[in-house]
Structures are given as C-alpha cells and as structure tokens.
Steps between C-alpha positions, in 0.01 A plus 500: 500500500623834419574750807281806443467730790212779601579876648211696646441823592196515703492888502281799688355569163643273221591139536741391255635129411796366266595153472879384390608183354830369581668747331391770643322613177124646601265254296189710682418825685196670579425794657138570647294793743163382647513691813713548818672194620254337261498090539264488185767724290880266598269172400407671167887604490644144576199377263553722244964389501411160477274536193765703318777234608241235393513327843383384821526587926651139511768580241645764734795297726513841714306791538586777737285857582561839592328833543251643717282106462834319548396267772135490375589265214453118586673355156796695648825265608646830635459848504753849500531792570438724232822701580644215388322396185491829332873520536588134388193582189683833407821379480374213265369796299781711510836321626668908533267613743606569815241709654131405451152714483176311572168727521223270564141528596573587797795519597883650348833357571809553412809223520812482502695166346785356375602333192334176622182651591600485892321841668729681699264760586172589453209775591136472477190725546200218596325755719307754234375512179790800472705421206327165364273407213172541773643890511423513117186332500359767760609776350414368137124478672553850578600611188265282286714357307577188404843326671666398141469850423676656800825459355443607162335779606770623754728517239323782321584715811616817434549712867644359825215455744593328852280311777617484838337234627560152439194390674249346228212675694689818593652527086117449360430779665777700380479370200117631470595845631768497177242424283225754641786770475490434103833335493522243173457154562816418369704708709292356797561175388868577457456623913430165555753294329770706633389445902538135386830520389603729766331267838694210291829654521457564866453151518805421298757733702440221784684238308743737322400601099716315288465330127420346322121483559214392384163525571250204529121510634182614309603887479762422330305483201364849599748751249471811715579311787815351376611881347426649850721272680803458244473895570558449888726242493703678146517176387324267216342226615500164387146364423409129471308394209231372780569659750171438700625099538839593671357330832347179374842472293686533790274237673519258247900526488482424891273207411754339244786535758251292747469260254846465418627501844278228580609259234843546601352411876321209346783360292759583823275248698472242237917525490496448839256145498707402220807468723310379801408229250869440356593478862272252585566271238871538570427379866271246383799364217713428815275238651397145385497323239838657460708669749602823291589697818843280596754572177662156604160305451370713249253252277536223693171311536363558866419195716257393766614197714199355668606354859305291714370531774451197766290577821659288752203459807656468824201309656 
C-alpha cells in the first residue's frame, strides 16, 4: 500500500486539508469556510482532498490537526501547534524564508525560523480581531463593500488617511466618521490597510525583522494588504502560490515524519526478534542430538544410557 498522509487545518474561520503521498508531492488540498470553528466545514474540507486525490479516510497511514479545532478532530493520530505548522508549511513553500507572516481569521503571527523550519521565535495577537482577517470583515460591513474588493479598491488611494485605533469596534467607528466627513472610500480604505501593516510590525519587532519573508494566511491574497506591509517592513515579500494551505501543509509534513519514524520503530523491533531468534537457535544447536556447544565433541551423536534401577526391600 502506498503511504499517503493527511494535514488539517481546522481553523477559526477556514478549515483547510492537503494530503501528501510519499513523496511529499500534494496529490489533494482543499480549502473551505462554513462558519466559526465549523465541524460541518473541515469534514467538507477533508471530503472535498480526498475526492481530488481520488481516495479514501482508510488510505491515510497518518493524519495529524492543527488550528483553533486541533483537538476537536477524532480521525486525528496527533495534533500541533499551529506555530509550528505554518512555519514547517512556509518553509516547504519558500525554503529562503526566514521570517514568516500569518494573518488568519482571527488571529496574526509572526515567526521566526531557521533554514529547517525550526521557530526560534515567535509573536502572536489571539486576543482581538485587531490586525486579522475578522478586522476586515467588520469594517468591509461598514463600508458595504464586498471583502474581494477591499484590496483592489485600496489601491486606488490617492491621500494618506490614518485610524488610531486598532480595535475592530473602536476603527468602525472611525472609519464611519471618515466617511461622514466626505473623505473617498479609497483613501479610507487605504486608512485601513495601513493600521494593518503597521499593528503587524509591532508584532514583528518582538522577534526581530529580518528576511527573507513571506506571507501565508488568507490576506495574503488581499493586494493592498500585502503593499501596506512590504511598505512597513521596506521589504518584498515572498507570497506562496496557496498561501491559505501553509498550516495543513505543515501538518501533513509532521504527519509523514510520524509515519516514517514509526517504520523505522517497527522495523528496529523486528531487528531486535530476529536476533532473539538467531540466539535461540544458537543455544538450542548446542544441545542434543548433537553437542555443538563443546568444540572437542562437536557433531558427535549424543547418547542416553538407560541404567537400572533395583529396589532392594529390607523387610
């Protein structure tokens, strides 16, 4: 049976899946949003790998979880951080990078790693919308306009516009006042973008800003977003092809090195019964029928003497 292997992301927003055969090449990947830490929406994600791999739950020899739904997965064999994940996925993407932007759902991180995907250092904001894809969505709401079009639309901005806050609550409102003052909503939009990029970098001076980076997560496909930030950080970043899957990558990695370790484990043990066995017979080879264990009488046919026994009854 061929080794194939299964990475999930069970994400606040987006769960995301990619399955690996043994050569690490991704034979499926999915990437679905049904909801916040949505059970219905990683099952259509998992379902929807294995159709485009063209195979089964069984198939998988290891599957291993992370995100938010990490330990909510039953078909899981083991489950990661997703520190971890998104820096071993990235790296898989992008073997330079050495310093690694995730904005998710809801959360932002930013990690630090080295050439084998080990992170040194890393900082996260998990306790706000600030900075994350949920920060878009409100303010997108507020704006009435549609998410896909934030970015485009950002770009057309033509005057520098800032919001203080990066509360998502606290920004609509600003963001409503910039509006009602008859400022375009491009240059708003630009506002918004740039608090991003600039409560990102905060989070990157933790770890130490260094290159080269990439960027992974869902706003990474957002073009103003990416602009914004390579302007904080004066850098260009490095953008994965997918880079929504970085995490499920990164699981399914994990999951091959399981699997691989465990063979080893498995074929260590049989080595080990092997020699118990040689060992035994060796033992066994120096008792009758011929007495292998004395050099001198080496294949010389054992004997039994019978001797008798007479009872002698002293009555």
């Amino acid at each position: 049976m061929k080794p194939y292997v299964m990475g999930v992301d069970f994400g606040s927003t987006t769960a995301k899946t990619v399955i690996l055969d043994a050569n690490k090449n991704i034979v499926g990947s999915c990437i679905k949003s049904m909801g916040a830490v949505s059970n219905d929406g990683v099952l259509a994600s998992i379902k929807g790998a294995l159709d485009e791999a063209g195979l089964e739950q069984q198939d998988m020899v290891k599957t291993v979880s992370t995100g938010y739904g990490r330990r909510m997965l039953d078909i899981a064999d083991k489950n990661y951080t997703e520190i971890t994940c998104h820096a071993r996925g990235a790296l898989e993407m992008v073997p330079e990078a050495r310093l690694v932007i995730d904005i998710g759902g809801q959360d932002s991180k930013v990690i630090s790693i080295d050439d084998k995907g080990v992170v040194s250092q890393f900082s996260m904001n998990d306790r706000c919308a600030a900075g994350t894809g949920k920060f878009l969505e409100v303010l997108a709401r507020a704006m009435n306009i549609e998410l896909a079009d934030m970015g485009p639309e950002a770009m057309k901005a033509e005057n520098t516009l800032k919001i203080s806050s990066m509360c998502a609550t606290f920004a609509e409102s600003e963001v409503i006042s910039l509006l009602a003052e008859g400022h375009a909503k491009p240059d708003v939009l630009g506002a918004v973008h740039a608090s991003i990029a600039n409560r990102t970098r905060g989070l990157a001076s933790r770890v130490g800003k260094k290159g080269p980076v990439v960027m992974t997560g869902g706003v990474a496909k957002n073009v103003a977003a990416v602009h914004y930030l390579e302007q904080a950080f004066g850098a260009e970043f490095l953008l994965p092809s997918e880079p929504q899957i970085a995490g499920a990558l990164g699981a399914a990695l994990l999951a091959m090195e399981e699997y691989v370790k465990s063979q080893k484990e498995i074929k260590a043990l049989d080595g080990s019964d092997m020699a118990l066995e040689g060992e035994m017979d060796g033992a066994m080879a120096a008792c009758v029928p011929k007495c292998k264990g004395d050099p001198e009488k080496a294949g010389e046919e054992s004997t039994v003497q019978v001797v008798e026994v007479t009872t002698v009854s002293r009555n």
